[in-house]
C-alpha positions in Angstrom: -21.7 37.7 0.0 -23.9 33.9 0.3 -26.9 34.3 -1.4 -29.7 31.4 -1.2 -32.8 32.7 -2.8 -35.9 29.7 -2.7 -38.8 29.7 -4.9 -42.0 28.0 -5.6 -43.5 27.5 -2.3 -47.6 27.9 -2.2 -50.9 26.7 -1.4 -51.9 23.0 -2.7 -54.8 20.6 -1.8 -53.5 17.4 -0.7 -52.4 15.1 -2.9 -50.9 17.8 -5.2 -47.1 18.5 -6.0 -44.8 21.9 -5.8 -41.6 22.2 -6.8 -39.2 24.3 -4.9 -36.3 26.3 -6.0 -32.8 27.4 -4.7 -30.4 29.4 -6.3 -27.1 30.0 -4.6 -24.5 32.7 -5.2 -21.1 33.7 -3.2 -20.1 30.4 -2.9 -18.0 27.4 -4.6 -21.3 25.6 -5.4 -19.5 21.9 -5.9 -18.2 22.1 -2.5 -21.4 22.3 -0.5 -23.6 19.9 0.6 -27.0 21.1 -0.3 -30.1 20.6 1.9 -33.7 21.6 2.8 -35.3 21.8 6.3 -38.6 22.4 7.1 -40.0 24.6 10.4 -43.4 23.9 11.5 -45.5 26.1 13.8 -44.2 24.8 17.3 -42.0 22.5 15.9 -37.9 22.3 15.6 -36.6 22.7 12.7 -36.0 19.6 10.6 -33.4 17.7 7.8 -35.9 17.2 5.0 -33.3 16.4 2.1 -29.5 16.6 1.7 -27.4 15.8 -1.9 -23.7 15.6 -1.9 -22.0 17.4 -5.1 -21.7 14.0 -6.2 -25.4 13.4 -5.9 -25.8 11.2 -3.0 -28.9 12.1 -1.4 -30.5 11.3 2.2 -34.2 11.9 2.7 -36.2 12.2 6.4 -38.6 8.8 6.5 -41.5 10.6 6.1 -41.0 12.2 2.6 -39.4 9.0 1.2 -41.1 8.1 -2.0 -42.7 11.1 -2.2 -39.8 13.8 -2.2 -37.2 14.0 -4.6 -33.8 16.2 -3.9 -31.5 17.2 -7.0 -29.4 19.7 -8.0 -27.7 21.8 -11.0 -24.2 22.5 -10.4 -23.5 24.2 -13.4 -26.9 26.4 -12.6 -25.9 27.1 -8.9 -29.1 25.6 -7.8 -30.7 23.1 -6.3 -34.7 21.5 -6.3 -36.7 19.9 -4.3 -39.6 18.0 -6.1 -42.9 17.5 -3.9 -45.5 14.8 -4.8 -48.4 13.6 -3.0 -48.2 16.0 -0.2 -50.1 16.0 2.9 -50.9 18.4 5.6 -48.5 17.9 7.8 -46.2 18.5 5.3 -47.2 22.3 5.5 -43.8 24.4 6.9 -41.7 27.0 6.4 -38.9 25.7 4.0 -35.7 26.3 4.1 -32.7 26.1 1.4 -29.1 25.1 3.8 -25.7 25.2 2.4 -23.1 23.4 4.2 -19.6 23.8 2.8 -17.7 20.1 2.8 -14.3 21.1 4.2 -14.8 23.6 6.8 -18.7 22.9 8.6 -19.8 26.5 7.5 -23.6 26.4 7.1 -25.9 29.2 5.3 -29.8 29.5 5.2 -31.7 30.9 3.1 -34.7 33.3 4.0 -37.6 30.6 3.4 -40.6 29.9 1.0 -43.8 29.0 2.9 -45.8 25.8 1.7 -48.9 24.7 2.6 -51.1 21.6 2.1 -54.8 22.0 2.6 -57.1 19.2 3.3 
């Protein structure tokens, strides 16, 4: 059974960081690309960060700089370090787990984050 459990989400003023969490179990970790998207209020849901199991990462524009995507295979799990945030970086979160060779995608239930003002 695919597990992916996030962590860390919160309230922060902007400006501040938070450093989210996501540990995966049921799955060949080295074989999925790892990713987070973000779901705000009466928004689509959106690619914030992907890594390869070789570390090559892709950010969305707007978190360039400012985001940081990285992962543990040996730990199962992979981060998603948040500096300088602003409001409109305030979402639902969401870990995604795509496996390389076949397409197969799983999400994970979602940590909330929110950026006051």
């Amino acid at each position: 059974q695919v597990q992916l459990v996030e962590s860390g989400g919160g309230l922060v003023q902007a400006g501040g960081s938070l450093r989210l969490s996501c540990a995966a179990s049921g799955i060949s970790f080295s074989m999925y690309v790892m990713g987070w998207y973000r779901q705000a209020p009466g928004k689509q849901r959106e690619l914030v960060a992907s890594i390869t199991s070789g570390g090559r990462t892709n950010y969305e524009d707007s978190v360039k700089g400012r985001f940081t995507i990285s992962r543990d295979n040996a730990q199962n799990t992979v981060y998603l370090q948040m500096n300088s945030l602003k409001p409109e970086d305030t979402a639902v979160y969401y870990c995604n787990a795509k496996n390389a060779f076949n397409g197969r995608v799983n999400w994970g239930q979602g940590t909330q984050v929110t950026v006051s003002s």
